[in-house]
C-alpha positions as semicolon CSV with decimal commas, in nm:
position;residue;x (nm);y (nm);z (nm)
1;X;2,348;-0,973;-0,983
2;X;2,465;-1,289;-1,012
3;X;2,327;-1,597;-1,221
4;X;2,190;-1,724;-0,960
5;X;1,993;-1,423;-0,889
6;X;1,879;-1,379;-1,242
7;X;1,748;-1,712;-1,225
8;X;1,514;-1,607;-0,945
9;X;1,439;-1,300;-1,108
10;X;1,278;-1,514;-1,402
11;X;0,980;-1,606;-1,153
12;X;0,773;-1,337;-1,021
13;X;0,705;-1,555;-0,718
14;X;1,060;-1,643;-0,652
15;X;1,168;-1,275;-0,785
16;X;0,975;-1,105;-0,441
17;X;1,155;-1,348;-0,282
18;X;1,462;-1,195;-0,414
19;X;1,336;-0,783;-0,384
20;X;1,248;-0,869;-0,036
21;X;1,608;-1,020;0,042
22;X;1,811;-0,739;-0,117
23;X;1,594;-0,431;-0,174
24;X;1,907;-0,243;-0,324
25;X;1,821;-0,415;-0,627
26;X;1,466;-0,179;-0,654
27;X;1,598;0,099;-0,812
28;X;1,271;0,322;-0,915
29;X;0,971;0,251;-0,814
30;X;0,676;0,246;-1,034
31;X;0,339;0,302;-0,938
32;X;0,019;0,240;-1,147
33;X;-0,246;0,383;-0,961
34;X;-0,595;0,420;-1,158
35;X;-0,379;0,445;-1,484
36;X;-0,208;0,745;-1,367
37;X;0,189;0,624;-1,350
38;X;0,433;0,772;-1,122
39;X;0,824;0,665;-1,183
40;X;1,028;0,747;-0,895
41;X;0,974;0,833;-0,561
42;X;0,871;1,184;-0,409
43;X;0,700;1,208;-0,064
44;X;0,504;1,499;-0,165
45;X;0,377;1,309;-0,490
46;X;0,295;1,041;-0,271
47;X;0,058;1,255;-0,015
48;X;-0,104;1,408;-0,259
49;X;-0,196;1,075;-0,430
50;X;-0,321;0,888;-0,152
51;X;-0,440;1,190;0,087
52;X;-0,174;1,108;0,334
């Protein structure tokens, strides 16, 4: 990332801005759902949280 980048990172406003532009910068997701976290992503895990 350049500094220009980690500028925009600083603000969470402008940093979705940024995650939305290049997503390769998401690495793991995290997901707080009812104070049960989840790092990474697995489809399975997924379903079974949310009943898809």
């Amino acid at each position: 990332m350049d500094d220009a980048d980690k500028a925009l990172a600083a603000n969470p406003d402008s940093a979705i801005a940024l995650l939305q532009a290049k997503p390769s910068l998401i690495k793991r997701p995290v997901l707080d759902n009812a104070g049960t976290l989840r790092v990474g992503f697995k489809d399975a895990d997924y379903t079974a949280e949310f009943g898809l």
